[in-house]
N, CA, C and O of each residue as an XYZ file, in Angstrom:
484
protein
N     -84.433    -13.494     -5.234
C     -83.199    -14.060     -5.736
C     -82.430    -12.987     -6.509
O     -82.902    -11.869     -6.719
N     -81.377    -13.332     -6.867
C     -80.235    -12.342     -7.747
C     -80.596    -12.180     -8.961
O     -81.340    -12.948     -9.571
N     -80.145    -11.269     -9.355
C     -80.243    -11.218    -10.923
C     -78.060    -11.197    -11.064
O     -77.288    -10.376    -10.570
N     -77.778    -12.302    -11.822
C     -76.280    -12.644    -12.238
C     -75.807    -12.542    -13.829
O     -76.449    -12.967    -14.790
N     -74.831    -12.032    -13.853
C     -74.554    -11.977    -15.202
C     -72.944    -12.755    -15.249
O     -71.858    -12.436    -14.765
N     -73.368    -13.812    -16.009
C     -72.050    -15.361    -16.519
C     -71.666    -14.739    -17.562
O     -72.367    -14.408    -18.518
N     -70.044    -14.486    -17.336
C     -69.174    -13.999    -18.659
C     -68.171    -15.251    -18.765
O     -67.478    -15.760    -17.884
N     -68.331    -15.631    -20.300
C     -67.713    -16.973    -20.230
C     -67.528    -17.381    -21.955
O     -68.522    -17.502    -22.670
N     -66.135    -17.564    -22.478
C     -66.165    -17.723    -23.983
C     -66.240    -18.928    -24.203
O     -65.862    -19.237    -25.333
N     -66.723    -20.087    -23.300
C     -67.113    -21.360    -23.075
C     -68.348    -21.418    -23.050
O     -68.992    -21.464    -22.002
N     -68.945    -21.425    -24.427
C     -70.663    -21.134    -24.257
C     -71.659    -21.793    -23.419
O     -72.487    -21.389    -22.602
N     -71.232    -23.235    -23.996
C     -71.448    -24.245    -23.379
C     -71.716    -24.330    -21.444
O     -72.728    -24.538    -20.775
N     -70.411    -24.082    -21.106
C     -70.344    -23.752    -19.770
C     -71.292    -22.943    -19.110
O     -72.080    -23.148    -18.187
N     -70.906    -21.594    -20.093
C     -72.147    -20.172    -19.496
C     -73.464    -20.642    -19.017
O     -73.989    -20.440    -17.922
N     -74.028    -21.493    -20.324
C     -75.583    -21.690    -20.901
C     -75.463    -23.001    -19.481
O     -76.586    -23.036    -18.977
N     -74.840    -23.664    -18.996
C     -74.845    -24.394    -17.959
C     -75.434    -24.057    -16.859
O     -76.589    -24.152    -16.443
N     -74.123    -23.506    -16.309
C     -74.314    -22.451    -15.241
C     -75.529    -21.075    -15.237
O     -76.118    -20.413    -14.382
N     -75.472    -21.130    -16.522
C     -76.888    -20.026    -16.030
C     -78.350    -21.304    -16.124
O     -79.318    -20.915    -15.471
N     -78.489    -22.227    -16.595
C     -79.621    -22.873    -15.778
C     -79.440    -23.556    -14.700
O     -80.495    -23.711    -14.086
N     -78.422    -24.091    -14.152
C     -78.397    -24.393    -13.025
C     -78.989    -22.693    -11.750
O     -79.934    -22.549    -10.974
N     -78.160    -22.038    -12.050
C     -78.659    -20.855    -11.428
C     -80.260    -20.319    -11.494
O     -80.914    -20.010    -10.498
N     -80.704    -20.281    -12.766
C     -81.821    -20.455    -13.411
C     -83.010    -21.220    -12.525
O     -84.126    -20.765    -12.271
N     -82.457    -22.516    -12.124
C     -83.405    -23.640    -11.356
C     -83.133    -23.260     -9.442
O     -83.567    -23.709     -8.381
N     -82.570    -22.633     -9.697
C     -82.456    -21.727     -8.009
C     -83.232    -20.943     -7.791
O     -83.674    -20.738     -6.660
N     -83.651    -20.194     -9.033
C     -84.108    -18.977     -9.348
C     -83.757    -17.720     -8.900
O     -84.245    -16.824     -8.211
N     -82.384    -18.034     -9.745
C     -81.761    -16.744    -10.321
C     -82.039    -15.961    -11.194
O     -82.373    -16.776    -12.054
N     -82.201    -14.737    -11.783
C     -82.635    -14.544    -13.295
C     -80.724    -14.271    -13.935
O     -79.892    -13.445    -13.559
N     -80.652    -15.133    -14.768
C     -79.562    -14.944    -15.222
C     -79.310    -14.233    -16.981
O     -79.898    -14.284    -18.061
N     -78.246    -13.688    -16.488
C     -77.605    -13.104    -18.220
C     -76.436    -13.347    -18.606
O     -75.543    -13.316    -17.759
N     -76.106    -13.666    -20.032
C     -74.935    -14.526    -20.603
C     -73.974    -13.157    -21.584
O     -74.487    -12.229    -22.208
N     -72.944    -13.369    -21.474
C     -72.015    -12.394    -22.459
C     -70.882    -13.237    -22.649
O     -70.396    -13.736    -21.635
N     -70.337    -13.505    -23.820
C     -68.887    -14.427    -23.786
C     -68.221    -13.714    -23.764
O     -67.339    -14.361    -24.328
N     -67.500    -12.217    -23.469
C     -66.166    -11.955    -23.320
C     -66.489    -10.705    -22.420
O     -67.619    -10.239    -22.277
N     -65.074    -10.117    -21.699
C     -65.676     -8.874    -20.914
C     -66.018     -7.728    -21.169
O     -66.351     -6.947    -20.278
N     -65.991     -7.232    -23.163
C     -66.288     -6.002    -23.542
C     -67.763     -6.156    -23.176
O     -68.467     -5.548    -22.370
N     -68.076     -7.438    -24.256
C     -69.849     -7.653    -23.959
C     -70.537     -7.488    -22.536
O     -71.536     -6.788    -22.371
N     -69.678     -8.456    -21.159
C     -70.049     -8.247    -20.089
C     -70.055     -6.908    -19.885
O     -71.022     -6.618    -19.180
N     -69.298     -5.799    -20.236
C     -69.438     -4.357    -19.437
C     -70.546     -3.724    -19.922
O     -71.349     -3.171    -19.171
N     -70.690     -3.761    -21.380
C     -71.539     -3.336    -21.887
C     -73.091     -3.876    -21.655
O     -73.971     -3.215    -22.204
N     -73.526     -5.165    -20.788
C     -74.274     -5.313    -20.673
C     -74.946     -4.965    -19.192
O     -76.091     -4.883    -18.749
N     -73.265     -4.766    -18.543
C     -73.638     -4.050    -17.271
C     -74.006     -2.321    -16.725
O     -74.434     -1.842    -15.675
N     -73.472     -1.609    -18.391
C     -74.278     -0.417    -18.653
C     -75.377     -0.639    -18.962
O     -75.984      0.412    -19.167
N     -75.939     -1.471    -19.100
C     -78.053     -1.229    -19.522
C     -78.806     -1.913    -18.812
O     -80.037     -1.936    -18.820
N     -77.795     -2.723    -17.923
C     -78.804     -3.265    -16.644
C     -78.137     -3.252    -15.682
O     -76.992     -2.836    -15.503
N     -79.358     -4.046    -14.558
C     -78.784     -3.837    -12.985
C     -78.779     -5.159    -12.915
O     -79.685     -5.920    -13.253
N     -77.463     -5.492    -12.350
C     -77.037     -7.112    -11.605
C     -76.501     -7.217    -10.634
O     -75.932     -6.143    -10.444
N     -76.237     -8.126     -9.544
C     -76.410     -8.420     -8.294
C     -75.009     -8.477     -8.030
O     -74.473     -7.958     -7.050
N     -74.183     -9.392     -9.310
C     -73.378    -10.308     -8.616
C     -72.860    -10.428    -10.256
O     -73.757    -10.085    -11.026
N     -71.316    -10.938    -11.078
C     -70.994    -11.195    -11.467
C     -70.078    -12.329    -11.903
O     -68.968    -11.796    -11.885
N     -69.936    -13.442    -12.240
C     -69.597    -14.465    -12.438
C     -68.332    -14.595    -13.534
O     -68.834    -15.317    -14.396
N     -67.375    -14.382    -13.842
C     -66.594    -14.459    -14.924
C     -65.464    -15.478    -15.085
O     -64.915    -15.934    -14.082
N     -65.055    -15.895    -16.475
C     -63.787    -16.664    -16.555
C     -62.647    -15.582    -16.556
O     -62.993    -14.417    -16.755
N     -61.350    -15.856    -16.357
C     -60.963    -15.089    -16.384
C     -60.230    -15.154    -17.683
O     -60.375    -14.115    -18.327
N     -59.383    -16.180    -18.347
C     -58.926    -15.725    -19.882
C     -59.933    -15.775    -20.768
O     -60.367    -16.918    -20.912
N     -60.677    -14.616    -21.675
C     -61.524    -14.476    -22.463
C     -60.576    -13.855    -23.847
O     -59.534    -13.237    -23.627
N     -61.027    -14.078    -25.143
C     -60.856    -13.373    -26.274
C     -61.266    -11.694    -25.773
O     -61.560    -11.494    -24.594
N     -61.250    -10.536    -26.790
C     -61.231     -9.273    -26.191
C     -61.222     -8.985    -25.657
O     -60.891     -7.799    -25.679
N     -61.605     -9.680    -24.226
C     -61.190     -8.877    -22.955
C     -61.383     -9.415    -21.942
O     -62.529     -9.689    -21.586
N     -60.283     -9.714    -21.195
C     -60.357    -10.694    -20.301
C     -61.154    -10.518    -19.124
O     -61.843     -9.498    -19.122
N     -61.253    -11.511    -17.791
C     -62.111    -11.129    -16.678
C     -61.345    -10.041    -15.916
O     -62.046     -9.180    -15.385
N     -59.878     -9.935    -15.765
C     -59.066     -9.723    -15.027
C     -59.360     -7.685    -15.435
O     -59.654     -6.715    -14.736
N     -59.083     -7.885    -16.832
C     -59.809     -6.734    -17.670
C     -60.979     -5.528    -17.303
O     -61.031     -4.322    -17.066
N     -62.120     -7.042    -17.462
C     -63.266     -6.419    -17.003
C     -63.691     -5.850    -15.477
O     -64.518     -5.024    -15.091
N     -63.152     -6.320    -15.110
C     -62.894     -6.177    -13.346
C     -62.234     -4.814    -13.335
O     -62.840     -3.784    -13.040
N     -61.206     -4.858    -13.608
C     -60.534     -3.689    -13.625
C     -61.347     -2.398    -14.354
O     -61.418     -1.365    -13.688
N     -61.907     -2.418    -15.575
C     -62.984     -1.138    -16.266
C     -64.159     -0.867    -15.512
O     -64.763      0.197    -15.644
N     -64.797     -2.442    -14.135
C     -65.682     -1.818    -14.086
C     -65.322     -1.090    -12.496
O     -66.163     -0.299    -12.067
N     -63.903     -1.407    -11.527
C     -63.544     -0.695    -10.910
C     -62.988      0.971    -11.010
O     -62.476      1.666    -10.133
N     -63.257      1.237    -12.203
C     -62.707      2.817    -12.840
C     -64.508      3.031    -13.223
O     -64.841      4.089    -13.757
N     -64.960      2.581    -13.090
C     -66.661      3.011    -13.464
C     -67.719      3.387    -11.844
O     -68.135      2.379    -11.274
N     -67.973      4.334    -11.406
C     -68.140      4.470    -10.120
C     -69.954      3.671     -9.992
O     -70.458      3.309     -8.929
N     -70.437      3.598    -10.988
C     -71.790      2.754    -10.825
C     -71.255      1.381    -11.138
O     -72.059      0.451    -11.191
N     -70.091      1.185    -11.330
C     -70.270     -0.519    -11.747
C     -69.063     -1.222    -10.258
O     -69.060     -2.416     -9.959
N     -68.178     -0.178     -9.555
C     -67.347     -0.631     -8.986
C     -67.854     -1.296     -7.831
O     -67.014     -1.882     -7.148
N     -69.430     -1.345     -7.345
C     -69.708     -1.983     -5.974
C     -70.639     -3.211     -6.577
O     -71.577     -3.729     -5.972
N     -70.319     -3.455     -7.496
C     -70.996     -4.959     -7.959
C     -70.137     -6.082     -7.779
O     -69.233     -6.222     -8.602
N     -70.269     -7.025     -6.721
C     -69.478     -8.497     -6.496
C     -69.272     -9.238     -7.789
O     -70.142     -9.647     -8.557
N     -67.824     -9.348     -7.905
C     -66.933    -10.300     -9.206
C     -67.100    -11.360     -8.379
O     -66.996    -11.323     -7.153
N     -67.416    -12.517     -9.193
C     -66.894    -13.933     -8.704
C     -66.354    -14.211     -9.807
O     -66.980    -14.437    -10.843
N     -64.467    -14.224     -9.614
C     -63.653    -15.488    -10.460
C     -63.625    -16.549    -10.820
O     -63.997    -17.321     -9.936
N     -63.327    -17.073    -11.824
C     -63.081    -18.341    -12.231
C     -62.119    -19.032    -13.170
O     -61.979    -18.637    -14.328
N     -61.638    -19.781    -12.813
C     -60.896    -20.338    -14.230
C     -60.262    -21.853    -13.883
O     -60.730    -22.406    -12.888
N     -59.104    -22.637    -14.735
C     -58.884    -23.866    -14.596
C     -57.500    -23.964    -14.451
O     -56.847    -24.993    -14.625
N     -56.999    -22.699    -14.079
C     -55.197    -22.575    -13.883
C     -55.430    -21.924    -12.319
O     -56.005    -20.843    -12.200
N     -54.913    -22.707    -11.087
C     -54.915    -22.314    -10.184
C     -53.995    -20.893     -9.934
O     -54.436    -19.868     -9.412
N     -53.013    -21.036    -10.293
C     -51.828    -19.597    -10.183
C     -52.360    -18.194    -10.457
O     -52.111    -17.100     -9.949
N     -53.457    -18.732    -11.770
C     -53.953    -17.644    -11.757
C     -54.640    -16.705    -11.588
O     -54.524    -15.530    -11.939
N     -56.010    -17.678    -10.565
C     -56.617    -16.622    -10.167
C     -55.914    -16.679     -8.803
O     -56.618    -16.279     -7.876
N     -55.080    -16.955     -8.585
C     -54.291    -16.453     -6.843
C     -53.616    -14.816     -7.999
O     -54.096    -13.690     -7.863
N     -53.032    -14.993     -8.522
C     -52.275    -13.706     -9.472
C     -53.634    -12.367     -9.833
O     -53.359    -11.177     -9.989
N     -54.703    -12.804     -9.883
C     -55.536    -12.074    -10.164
C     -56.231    -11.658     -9.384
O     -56.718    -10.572     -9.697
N     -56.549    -12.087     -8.359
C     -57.089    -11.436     -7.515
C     -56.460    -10.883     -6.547
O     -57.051    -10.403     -5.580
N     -54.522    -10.877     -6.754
C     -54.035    -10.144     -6.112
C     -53.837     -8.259     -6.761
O     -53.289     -7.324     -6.177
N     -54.358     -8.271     -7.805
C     -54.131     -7.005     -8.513
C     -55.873     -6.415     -8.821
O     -56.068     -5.289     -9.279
N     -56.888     -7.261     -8.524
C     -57.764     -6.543     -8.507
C     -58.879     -7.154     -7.558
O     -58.842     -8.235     -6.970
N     -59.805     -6.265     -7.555
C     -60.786     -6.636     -5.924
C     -62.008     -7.656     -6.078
O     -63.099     -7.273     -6.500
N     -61.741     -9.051     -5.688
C     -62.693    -10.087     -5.957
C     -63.468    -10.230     -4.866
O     -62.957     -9.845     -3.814
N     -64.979    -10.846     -4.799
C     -65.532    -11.267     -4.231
C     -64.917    -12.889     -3.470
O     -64.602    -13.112     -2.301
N     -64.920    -13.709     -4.541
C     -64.563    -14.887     -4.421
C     -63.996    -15.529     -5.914
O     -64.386    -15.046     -6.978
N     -63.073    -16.622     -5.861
C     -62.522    -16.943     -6.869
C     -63.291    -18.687     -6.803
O     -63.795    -19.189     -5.799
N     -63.176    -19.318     -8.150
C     -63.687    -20.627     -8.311
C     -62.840    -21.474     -9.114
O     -63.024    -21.298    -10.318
N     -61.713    -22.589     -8.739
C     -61.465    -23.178     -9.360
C     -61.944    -24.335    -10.181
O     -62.166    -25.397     -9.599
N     -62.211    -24.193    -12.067
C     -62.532    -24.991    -12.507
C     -61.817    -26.180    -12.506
O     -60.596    -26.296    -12.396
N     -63.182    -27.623    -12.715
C     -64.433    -27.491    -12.428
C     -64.278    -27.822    -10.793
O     -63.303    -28.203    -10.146
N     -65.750    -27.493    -10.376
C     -66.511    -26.867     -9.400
C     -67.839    -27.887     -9.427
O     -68.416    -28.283    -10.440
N     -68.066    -28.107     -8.459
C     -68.854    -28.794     -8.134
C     -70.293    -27.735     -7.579
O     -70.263    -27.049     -6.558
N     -71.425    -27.827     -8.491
C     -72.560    -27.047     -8.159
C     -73.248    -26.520     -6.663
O     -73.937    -25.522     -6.455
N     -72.760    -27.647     -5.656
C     -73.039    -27.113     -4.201
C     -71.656    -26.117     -3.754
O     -71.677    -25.223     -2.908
N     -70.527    -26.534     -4.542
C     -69.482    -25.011     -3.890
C     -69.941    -23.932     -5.202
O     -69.347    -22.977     -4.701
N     -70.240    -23.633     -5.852
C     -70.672    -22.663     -7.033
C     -71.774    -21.825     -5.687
O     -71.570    -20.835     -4.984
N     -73.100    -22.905     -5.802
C     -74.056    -22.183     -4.368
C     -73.482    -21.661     -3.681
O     -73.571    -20.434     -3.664
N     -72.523    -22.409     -2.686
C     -71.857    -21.426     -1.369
C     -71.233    -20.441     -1.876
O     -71.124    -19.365     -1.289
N     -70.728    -20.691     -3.068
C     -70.095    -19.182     -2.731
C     -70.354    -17.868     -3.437
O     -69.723    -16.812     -3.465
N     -71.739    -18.360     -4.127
C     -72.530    -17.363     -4.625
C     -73.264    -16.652     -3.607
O     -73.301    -15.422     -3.626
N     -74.033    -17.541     -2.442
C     -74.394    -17.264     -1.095
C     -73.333    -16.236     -0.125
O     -73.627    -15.443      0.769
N     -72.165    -16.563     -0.633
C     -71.254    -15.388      0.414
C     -70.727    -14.604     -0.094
O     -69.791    -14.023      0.456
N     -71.026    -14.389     -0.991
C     -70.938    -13.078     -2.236
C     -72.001    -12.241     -1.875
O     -71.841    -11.098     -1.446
N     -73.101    -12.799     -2.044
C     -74.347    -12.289     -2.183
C     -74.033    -11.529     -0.102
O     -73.948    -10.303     -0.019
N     -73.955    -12.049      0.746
C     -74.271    -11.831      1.632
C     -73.141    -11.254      1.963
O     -73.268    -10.993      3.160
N     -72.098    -10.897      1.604
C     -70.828     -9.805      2.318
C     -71.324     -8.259      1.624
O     -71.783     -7.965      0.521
N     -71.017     -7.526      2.742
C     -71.381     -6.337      2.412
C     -70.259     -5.318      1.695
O     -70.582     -4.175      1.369
């Protein structure tokens, strides 16, 4: 299974979604904003990334973008998310997503499209 890292200033949410993932058996890791997410993606290795996109210090849209200027972090799959449709159509036109998720999401489309993340090359 993956190892995923949930960036999310919705703790609540994160700590969700990472046991649901968790009971898949995922090994999952939590950061609420995208400085924390980058920085946690300098000291480890993850599969696949999961983010909201408006965060306090630094948004997903943000983090996406620092870790596309980072040549070890730029081939790691973003999966978007958020609860304003416009905007992740706006965001993932300016930077390179795996897949986007409009909140909420129902846990069997979260699966699929963690599954076609995971499986595009």
């Amino acid at each position: 299974m993956a190892t995923i890292l949930i960036v999310d200033d919705e703790f609540n949410l994160a700590e969700l979604l990472g046991e649901l993932l968790a009971l898949r058996g995922h090994t999952v890791a939590l950061a609420l904003n995208g400085a924390q997410g980058l920085e946690h993606l300098k000291n480890h290795t993850v599969d696949l990334v999961i983010s909201d996109v408006m965060m306090p210090i630094m948004s997903g849209k943000d983090m996406v973008a620092a870790m596309q200027a980072t040549p070890e972090l730029a081939g790691i799959p973003v999966i978007l998310m958020s609860a304003v449709p416009h905007l992740l159509t706006a965001v993932a036109a300016e930077v390179p997503l795996r897949a986007t998720l409009l909140k909420p999401f129902a846990p069997t489309l979260l699966y699929a499209t963690i599954a076609r993340a995971l499986a595009e090359p």
